[in-house]
PyMOL Python script that loads the backbone (N, CA, C, O; Angstrom):
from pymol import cmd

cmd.read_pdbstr("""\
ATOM      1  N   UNK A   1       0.810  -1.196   0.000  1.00  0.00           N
ATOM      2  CA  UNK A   1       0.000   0.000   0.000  1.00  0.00           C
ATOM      3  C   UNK A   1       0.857   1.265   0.000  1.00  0.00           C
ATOM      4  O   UNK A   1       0.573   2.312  -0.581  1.00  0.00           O
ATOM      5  N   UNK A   2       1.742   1.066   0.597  1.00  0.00           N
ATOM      6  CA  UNK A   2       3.027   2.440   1.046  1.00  0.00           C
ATOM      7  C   UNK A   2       3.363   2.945  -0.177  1.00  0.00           C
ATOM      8  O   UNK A   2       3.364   4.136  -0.485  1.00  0.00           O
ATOM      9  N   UNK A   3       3.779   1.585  -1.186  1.00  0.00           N
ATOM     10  CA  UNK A   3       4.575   1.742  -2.712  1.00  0.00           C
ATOM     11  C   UNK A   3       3.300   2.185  -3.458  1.00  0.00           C
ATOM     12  O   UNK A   3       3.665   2.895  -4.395  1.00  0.00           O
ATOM     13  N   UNK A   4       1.923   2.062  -3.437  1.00  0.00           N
ATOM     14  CA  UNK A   4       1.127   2.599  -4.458  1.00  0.00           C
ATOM     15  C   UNK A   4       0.885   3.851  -4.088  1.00  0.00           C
ATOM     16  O   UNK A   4       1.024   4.555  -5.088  1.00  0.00           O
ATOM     17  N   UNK A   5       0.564   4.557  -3.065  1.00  0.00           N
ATOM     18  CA  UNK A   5       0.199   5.245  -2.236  1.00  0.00           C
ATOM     19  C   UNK A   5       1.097   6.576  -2.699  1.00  0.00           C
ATOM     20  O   UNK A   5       0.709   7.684  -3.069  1.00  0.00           O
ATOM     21  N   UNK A   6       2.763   5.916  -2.497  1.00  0.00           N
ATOM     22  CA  UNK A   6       3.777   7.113  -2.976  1.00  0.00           C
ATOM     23  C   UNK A   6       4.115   7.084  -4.356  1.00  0.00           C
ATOM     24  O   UNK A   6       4.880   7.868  -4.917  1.00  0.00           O
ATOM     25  N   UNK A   7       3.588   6.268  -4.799  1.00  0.00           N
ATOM     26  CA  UNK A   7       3.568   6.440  -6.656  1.00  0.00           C
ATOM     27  C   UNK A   7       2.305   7.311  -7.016  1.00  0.00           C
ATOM     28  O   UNK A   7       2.437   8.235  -7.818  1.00  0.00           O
ATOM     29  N   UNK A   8       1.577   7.147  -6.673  1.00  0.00           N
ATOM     30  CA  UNK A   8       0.425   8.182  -6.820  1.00  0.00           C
ATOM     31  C   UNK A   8       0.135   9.476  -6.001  1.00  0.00           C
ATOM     32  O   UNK A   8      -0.797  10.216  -6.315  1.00  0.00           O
ATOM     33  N   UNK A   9       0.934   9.725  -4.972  1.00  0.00           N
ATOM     34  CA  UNK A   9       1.675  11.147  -4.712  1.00  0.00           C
ATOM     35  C   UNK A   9       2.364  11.789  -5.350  1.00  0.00           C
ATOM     36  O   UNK A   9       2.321  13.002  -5.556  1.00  0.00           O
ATOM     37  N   UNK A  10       3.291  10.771  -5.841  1.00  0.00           N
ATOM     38  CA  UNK A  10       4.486  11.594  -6.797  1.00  0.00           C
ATOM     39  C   UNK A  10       4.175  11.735  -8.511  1.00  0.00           C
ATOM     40  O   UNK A  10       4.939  12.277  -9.310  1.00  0.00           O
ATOM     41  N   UNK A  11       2.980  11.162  -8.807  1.00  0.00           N
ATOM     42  CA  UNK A  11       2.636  11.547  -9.892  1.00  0.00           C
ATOM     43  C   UNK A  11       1.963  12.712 -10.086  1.00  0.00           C
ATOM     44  O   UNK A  11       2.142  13.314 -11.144  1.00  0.00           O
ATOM     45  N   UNK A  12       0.991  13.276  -9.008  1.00  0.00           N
ATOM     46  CA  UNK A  12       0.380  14.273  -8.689  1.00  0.00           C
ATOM     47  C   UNK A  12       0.904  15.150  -8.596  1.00  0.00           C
ATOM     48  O   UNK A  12       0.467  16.092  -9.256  1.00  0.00           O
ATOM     49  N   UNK A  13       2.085  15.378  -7.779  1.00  0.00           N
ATOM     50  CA  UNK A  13       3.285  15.918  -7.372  1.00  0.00           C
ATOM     51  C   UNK A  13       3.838  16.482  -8.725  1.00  0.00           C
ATOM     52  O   UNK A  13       3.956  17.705  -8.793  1.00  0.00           O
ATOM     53  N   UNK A  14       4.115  15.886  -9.578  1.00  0.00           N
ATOM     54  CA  UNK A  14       4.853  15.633 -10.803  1.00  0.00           C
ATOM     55  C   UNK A  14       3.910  16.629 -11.788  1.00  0.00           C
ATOM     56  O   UNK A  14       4.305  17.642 -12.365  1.00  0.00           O
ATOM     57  N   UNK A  15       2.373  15.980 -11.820  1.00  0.00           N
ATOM     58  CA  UNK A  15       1.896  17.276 -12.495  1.00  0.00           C
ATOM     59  C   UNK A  15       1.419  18.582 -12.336  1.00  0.00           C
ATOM     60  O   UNK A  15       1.177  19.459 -13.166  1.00  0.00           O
ATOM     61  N   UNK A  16       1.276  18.532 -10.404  1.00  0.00           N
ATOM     62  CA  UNK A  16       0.865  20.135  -9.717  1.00  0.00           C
ATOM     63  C   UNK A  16       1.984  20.828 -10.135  1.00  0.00           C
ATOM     64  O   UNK A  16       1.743  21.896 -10.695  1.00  0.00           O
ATOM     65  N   UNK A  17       3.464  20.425  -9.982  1.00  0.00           N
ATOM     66  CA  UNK A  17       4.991  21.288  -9.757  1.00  0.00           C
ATOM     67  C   UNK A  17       5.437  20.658 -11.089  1.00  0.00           C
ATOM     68  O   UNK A  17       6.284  19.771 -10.989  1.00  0.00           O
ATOM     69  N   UNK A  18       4.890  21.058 -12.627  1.00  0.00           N
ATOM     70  CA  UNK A  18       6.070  21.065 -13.964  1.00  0.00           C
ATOM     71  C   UNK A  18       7.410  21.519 -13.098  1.00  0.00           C
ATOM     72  O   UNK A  18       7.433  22.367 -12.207  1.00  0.00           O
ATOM     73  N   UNK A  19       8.313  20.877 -13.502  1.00  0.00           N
ATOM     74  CA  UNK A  19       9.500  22.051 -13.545  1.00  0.00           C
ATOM     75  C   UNK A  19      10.628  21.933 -12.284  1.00  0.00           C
ATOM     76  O   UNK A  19      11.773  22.376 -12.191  1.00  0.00           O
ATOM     77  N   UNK A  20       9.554  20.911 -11.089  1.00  0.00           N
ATOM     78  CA  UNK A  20      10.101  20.759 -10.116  1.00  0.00           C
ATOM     79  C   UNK A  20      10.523  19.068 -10.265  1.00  0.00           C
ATOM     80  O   UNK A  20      10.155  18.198 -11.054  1.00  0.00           O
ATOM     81  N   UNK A  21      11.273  19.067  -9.350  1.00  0.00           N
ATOM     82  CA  UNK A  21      12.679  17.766  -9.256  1.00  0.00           C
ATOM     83  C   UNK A  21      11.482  17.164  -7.968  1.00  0.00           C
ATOM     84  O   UNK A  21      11.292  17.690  -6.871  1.00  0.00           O
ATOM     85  N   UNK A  22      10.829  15.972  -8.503  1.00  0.00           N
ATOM     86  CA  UNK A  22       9.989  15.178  -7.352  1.00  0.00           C
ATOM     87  C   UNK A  22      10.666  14.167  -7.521  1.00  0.00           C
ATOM     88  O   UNK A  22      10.613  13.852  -8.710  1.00  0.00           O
ATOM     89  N   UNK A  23      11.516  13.229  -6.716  1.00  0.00           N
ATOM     90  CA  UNK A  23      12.009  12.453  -6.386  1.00  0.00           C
ATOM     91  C   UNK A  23      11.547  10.922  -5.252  1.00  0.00           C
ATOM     92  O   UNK A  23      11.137  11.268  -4.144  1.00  0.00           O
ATOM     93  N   UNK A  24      11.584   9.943  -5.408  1.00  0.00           N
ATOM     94  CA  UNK A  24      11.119   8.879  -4.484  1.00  0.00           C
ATOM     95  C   UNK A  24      12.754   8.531  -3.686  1.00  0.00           C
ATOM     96  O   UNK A  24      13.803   8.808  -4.267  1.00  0.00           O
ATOM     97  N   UNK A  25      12.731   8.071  -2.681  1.00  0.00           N
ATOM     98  CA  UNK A  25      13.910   7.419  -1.849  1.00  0.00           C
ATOM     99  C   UNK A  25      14.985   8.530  -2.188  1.00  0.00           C
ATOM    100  O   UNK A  25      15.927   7.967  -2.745  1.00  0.00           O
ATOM    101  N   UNK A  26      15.185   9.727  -2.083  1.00  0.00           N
ATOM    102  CA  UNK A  26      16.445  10.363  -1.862  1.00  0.00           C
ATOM    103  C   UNK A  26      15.900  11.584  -1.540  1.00  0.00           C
ATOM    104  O   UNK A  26      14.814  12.112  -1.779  1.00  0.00           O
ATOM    105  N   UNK A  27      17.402  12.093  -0.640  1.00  0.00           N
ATOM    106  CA  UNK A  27      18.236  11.639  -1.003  1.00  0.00           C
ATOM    107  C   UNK A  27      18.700  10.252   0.400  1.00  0.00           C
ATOM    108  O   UNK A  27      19.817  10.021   0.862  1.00  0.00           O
ATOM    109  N   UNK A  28      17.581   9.684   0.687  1.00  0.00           N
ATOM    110  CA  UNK A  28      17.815   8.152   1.489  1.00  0.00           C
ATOM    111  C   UNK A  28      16.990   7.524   0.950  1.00  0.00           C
ATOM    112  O   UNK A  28      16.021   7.940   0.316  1.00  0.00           O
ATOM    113  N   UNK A  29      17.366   6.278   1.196  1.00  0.00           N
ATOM    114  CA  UNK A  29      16.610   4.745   0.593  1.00  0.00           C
ATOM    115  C   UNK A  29      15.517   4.310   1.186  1.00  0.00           C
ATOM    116  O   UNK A  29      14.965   3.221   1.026  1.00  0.00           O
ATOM    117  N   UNK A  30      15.120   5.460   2.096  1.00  0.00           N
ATOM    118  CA  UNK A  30      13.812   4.709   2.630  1.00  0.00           C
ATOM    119  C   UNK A  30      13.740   3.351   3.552  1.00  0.00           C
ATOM    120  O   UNK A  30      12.750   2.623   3.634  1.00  0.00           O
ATOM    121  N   UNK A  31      15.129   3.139   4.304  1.00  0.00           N
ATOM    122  CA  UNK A  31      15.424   2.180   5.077  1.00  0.00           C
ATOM    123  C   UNK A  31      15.788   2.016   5.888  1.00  0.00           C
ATOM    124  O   UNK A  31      15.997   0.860   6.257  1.00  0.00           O
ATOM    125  N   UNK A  32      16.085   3.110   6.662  1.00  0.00           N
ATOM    126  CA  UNK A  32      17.079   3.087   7.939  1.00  0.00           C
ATOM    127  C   UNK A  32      15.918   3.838   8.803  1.00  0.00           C
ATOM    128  O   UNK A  32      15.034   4.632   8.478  1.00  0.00           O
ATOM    129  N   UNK A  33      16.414   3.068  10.428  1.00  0.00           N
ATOM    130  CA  UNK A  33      15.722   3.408  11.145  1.00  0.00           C
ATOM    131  C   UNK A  33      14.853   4.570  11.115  1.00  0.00           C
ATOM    132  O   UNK A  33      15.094   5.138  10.050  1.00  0.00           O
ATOM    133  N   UNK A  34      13.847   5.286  11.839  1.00  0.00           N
ATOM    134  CA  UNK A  34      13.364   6.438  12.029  1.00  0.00           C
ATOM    135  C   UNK A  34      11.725   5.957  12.929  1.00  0.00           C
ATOM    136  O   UNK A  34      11.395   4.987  13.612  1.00  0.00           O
ATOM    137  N   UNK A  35      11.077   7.125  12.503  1.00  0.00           N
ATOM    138  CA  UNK A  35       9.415   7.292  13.053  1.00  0.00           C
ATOM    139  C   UNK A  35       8.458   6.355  12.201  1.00  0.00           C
ATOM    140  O   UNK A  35       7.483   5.800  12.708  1.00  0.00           O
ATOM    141  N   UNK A  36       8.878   6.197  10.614  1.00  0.00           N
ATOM    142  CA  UNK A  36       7.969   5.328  10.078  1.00  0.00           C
ATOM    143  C   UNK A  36       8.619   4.271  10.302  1.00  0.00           C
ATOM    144  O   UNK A  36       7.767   3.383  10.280  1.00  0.00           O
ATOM    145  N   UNK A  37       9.482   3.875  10.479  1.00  0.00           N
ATOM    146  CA  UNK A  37      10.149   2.252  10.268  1.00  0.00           C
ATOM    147  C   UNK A  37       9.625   1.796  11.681  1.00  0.00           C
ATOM    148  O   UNK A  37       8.819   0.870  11.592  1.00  0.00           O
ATOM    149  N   UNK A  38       9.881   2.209  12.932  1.00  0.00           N
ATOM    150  CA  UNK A  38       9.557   1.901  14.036  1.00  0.00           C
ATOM    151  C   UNK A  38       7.621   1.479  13.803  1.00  0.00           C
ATOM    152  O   UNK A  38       6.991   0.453  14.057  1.00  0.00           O
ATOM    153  N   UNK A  39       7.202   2.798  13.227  1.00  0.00           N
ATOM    154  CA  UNK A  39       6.080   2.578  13.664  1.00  0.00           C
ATOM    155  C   UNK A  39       5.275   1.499  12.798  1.00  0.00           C
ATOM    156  O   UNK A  39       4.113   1.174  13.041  1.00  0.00           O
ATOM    157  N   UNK A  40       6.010   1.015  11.810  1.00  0.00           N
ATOM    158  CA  UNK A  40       5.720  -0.387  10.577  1.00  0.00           C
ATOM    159  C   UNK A  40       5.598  -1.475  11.395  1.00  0.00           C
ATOM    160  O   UNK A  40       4.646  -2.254  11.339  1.00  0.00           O
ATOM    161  N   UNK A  41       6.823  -1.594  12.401  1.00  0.00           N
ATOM    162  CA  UNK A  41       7.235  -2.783  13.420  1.00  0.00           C
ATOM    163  C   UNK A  41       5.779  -3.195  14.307  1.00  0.00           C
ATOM    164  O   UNK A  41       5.327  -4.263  14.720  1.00  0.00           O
ATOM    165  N   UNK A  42       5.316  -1.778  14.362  1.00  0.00           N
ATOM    166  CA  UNK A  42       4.820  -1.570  15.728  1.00  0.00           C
ATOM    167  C   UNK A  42       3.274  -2.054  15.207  1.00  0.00           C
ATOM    168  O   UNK A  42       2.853  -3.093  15.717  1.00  0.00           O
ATOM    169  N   UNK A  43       2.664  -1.566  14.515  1.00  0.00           N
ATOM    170  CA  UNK A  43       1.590  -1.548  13.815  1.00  0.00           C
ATOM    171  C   UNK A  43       1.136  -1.990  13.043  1.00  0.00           C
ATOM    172  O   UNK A  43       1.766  -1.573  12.071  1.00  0.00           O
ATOM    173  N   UNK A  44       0.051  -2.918  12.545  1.00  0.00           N
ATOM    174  CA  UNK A  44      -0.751  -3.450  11.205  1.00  0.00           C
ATOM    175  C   UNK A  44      -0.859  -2.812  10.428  1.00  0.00           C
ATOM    176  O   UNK A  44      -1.200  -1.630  10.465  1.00  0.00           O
ATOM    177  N   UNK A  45      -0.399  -3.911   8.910  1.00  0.00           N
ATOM    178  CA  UNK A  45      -0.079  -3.112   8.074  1.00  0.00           C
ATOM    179  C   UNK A  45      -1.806  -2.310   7.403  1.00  0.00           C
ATOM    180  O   UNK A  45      -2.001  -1.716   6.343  1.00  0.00           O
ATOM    181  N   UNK A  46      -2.814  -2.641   8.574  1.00  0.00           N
ATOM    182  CA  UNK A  46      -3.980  -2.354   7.653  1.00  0.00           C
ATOM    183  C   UNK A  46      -4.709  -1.369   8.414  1.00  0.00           C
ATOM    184  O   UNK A  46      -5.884  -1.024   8.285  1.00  0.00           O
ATOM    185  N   UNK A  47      -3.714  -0.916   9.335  1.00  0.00           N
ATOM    186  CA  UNK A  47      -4.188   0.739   9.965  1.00  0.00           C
ATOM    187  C   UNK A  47      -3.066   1.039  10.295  1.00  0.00           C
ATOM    188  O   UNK A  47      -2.916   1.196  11.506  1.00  0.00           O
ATOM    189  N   UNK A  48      -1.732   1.257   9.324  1.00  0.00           N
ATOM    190  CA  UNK A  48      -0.488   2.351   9.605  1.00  0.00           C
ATOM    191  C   UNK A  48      -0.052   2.325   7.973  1.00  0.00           C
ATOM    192  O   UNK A  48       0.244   1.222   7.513  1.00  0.00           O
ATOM    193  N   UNK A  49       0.002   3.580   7.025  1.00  0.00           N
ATOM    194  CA  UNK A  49       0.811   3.629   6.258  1.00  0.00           C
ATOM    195  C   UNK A  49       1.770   5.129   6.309  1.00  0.00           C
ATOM    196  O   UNK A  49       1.538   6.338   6.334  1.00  0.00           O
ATOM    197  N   UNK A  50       2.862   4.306   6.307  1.00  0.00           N
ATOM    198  CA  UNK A  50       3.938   5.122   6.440  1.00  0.00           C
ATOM    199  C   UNK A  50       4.818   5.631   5.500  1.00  0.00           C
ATOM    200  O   UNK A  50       5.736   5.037   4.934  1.00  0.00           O
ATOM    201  N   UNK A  51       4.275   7.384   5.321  1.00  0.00           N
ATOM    202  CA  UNK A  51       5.489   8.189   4.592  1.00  0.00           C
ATOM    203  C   UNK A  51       6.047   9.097   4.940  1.00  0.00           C
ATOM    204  O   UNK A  51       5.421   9.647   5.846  1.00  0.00           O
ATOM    205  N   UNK A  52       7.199   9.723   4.627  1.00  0.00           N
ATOM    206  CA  UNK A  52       8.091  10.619   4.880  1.00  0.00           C
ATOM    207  C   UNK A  52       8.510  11.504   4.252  1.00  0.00           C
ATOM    208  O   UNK A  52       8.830  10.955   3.198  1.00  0.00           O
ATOM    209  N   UNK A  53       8.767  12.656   4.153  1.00  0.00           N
ATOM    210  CA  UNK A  53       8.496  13.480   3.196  1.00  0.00           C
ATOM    211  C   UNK A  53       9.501  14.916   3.454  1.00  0.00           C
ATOM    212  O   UNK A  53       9.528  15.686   4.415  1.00  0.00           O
ATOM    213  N   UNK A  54      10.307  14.909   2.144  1.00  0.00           N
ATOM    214  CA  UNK A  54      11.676  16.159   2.484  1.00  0.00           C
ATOM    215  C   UNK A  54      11.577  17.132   1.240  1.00  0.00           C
ATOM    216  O   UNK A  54      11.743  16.708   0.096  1.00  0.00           O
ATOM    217  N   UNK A  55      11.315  18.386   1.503  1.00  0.00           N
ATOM    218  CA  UNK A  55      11.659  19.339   0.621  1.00  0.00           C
ATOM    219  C   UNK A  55      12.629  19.938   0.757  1.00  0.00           C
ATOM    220  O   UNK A  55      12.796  20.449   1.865  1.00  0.00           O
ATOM    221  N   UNK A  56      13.490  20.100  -0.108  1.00  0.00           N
ATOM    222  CA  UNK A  56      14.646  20.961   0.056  1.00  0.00           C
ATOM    223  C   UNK A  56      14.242  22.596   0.259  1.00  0.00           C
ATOM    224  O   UNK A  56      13.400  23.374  -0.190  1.00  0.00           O
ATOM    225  N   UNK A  57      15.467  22.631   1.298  1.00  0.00           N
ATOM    226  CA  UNK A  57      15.340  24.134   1.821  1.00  0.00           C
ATOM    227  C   UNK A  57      14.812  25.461   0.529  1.00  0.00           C
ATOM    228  O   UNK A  57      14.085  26.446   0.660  1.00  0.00           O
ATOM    229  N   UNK A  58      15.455  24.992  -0.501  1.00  0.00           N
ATOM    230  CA  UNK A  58      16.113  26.317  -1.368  1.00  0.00           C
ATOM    231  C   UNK A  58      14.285  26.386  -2.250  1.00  0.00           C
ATOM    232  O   UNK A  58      14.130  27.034  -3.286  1.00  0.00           O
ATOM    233  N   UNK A  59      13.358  25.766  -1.716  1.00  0.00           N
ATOM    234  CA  UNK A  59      11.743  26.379  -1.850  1.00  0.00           C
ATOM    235  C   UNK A  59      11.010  26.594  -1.213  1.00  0.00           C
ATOM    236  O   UNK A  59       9.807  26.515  -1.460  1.00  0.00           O
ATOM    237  N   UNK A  60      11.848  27.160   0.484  1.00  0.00           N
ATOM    238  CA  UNK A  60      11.370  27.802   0.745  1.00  0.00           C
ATOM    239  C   UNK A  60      11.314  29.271   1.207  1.00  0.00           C
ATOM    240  O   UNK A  60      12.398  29.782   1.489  1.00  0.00           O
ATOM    241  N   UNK A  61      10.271  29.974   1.318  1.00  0.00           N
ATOM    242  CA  UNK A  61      10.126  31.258   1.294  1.00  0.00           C
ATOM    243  C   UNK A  61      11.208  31.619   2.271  1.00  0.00           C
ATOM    244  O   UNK A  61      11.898  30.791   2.866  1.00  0.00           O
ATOM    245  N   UNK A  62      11.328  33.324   2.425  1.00  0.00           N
ATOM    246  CA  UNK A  62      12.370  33.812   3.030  1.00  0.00           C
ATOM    247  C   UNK A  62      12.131  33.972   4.758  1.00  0.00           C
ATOM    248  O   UNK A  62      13.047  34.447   5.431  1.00  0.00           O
ATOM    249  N   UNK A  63      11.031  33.604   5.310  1.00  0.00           N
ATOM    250  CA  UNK A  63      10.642  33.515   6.696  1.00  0.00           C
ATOM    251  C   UNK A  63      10.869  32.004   6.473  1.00  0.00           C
ATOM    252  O   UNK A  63      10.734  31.434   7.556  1.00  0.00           O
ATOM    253  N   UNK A  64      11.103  31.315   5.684  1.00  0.00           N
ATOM    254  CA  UNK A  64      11.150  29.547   6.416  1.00  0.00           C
ATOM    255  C   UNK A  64       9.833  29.124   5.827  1.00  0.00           C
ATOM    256  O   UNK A  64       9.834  27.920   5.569  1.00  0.00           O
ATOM    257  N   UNK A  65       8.458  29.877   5.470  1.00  0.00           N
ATOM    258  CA  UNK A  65       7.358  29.236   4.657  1.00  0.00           C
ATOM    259  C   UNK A  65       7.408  28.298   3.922  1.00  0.00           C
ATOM    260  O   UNK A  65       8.601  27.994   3.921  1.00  0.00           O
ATOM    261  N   UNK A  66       6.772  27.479   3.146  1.00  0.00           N
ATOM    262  CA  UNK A  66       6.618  26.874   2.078  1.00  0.00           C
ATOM    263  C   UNK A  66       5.470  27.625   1.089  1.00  0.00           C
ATOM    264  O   UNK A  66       4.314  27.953   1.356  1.00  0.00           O
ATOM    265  N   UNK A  67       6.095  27.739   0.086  1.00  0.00           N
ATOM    266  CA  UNK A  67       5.255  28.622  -1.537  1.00  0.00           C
ATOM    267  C   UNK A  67       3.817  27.932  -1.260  1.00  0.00           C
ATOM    268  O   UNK A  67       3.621  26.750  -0.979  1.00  0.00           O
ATOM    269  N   UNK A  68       2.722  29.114  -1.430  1.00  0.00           N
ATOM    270  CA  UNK A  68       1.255  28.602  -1.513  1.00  0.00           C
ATOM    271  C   UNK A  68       1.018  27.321  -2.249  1.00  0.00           C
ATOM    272  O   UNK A  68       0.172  26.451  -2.043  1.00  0.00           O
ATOM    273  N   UNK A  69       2.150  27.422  -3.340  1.00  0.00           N
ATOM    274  CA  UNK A  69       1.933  26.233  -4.834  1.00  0.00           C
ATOM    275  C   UNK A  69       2.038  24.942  -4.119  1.00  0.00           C
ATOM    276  O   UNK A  69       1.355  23.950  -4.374  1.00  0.00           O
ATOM    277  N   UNK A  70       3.353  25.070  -2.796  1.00  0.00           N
ATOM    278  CA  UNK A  70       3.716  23.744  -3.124  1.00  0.00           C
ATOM    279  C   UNK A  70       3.056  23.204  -1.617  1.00  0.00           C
ATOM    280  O   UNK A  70       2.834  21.999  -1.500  1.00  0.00           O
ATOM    281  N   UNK A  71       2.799  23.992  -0.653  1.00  0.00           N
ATOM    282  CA  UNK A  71       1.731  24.161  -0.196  1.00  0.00           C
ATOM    283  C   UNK A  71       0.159  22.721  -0.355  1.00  0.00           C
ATOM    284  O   UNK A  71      -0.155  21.628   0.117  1.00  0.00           O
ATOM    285  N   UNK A  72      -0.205  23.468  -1.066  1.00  0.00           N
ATOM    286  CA  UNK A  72      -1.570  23.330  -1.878  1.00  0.00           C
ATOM    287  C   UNK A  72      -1.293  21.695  -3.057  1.00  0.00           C
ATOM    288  O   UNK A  72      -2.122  20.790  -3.147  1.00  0.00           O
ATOM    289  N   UNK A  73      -0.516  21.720  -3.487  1.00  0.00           N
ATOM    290  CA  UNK A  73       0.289  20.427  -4.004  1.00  0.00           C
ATOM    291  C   UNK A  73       0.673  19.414  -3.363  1.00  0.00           C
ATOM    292  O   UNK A  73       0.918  18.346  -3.925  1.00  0.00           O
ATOM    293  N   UNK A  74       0.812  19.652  -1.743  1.00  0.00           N
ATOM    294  CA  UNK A  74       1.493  18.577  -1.463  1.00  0.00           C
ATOM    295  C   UNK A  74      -0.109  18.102  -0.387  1.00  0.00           C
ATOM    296  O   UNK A  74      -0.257  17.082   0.286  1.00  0.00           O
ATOM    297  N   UNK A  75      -1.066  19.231  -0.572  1.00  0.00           N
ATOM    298  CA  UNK A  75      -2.394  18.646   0.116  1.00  0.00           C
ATOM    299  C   UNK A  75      -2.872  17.949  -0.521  1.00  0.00           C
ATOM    300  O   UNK A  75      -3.681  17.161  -0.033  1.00  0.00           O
ATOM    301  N   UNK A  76      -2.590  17.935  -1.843  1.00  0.00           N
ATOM    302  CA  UNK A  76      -3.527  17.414  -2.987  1.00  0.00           C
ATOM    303  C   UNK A  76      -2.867  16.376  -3.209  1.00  0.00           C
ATOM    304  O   UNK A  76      -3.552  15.396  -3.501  1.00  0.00           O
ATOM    305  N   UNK A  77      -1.431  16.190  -3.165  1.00  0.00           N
ATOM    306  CA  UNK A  77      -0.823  14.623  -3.089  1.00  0.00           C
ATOM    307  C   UNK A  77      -1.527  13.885  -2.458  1.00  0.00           C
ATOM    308  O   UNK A  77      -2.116  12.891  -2.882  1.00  0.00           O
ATOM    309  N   UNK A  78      -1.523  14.339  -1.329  1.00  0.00           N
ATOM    310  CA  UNK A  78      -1.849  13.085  -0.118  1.00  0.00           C
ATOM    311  C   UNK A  78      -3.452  12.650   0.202  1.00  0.00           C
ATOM    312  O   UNK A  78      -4.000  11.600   0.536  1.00  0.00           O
ATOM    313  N   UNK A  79      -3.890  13.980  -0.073  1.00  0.00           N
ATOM    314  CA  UNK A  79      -5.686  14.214   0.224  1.00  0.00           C
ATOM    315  C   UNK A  79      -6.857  13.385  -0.777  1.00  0.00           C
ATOM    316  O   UNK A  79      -7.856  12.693  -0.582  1.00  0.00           O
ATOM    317  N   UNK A  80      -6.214  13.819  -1.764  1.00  0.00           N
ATOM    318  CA  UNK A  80      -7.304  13.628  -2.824  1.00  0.00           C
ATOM    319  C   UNK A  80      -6.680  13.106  -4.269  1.00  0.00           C
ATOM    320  O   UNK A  80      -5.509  12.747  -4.392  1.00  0.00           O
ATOM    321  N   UNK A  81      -7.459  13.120  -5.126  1.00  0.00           N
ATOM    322  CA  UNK A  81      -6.396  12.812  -6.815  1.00  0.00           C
ATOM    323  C   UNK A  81      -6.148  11.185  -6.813  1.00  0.00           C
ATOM    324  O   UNK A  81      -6.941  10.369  -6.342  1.00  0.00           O
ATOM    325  N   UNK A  82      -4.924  10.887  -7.416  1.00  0.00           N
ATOM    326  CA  UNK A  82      -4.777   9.215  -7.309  1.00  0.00           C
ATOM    327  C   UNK A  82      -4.551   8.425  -6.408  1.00  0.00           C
ATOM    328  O   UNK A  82      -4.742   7.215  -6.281  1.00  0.00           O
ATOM    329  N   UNK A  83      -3.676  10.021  -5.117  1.00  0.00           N
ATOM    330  CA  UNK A  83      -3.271   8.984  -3.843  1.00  0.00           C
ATOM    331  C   UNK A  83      -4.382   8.283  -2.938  1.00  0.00           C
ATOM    332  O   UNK A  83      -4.421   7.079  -2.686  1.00  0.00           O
ATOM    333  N   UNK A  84      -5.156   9.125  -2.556  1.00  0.00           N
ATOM    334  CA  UNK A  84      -6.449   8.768  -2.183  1.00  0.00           C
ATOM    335  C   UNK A  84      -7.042   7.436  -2.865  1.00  0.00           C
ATOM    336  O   UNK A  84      -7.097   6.419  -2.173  1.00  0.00           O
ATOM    337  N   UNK A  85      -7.519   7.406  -4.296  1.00  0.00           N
ATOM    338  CA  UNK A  85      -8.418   6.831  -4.755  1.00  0.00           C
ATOM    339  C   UNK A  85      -7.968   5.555  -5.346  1.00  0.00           C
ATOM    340  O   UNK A  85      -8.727   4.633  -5.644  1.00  0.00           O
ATOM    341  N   UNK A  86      -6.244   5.560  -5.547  1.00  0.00           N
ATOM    342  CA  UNK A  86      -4.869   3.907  -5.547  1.00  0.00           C
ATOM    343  C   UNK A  86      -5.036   4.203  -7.257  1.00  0.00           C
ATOM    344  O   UNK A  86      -5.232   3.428  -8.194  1.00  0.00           O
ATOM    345  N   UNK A  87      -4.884   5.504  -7.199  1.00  0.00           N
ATOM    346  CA  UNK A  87      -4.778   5.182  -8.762  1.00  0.00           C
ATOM    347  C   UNK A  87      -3.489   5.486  -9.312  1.00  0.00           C
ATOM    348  O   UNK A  87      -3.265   5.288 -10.506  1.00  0.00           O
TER     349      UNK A  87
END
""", "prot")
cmd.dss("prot")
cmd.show_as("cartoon", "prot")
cmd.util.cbc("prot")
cmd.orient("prot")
């Protein structure tokens, strides 16, 4: 579910932000300890899916914000569109 879930984030991703560098597993492999790996251990896989999620500094605004665009893009990754619906 994790692997369809972030394929259909990052496709969304891919067409909200032309232009932007959306990347899966980097710049880590998605394997070493942390908050989702623990909490995989911890939890069924049929009420925990676990993602993690890094934007590089250099988009965001000059107080530390994140751009309305990407913002609003990364609600729509996760919320609604293919991730939601496993498409």
């Amino acid at each position: 579910e994790e692997a369809a879930f972030a394929g259909a984030a990052t496709r969304t991703l891919r067409r909200l932000l032309p232009g932007w560098r959306v990347r899966r597993n980097y710049p880590y492999q998605g394997t070493a300890d942390g908050l989702v790996t623990i909490l995989r251990r911890q939890l069924p896989q049929t009420d925990y899916l676990g993602i993690e999620l890094e934007v590089n500094q250099a988009h965001l605004q000059g107080g530390g914000g994140f751009p309305a665009v990407l913002t609003a893009a990364l609600v729509e990754s996760v919320t609604g569109g293919e991730a939601r619906h496993g498409r």
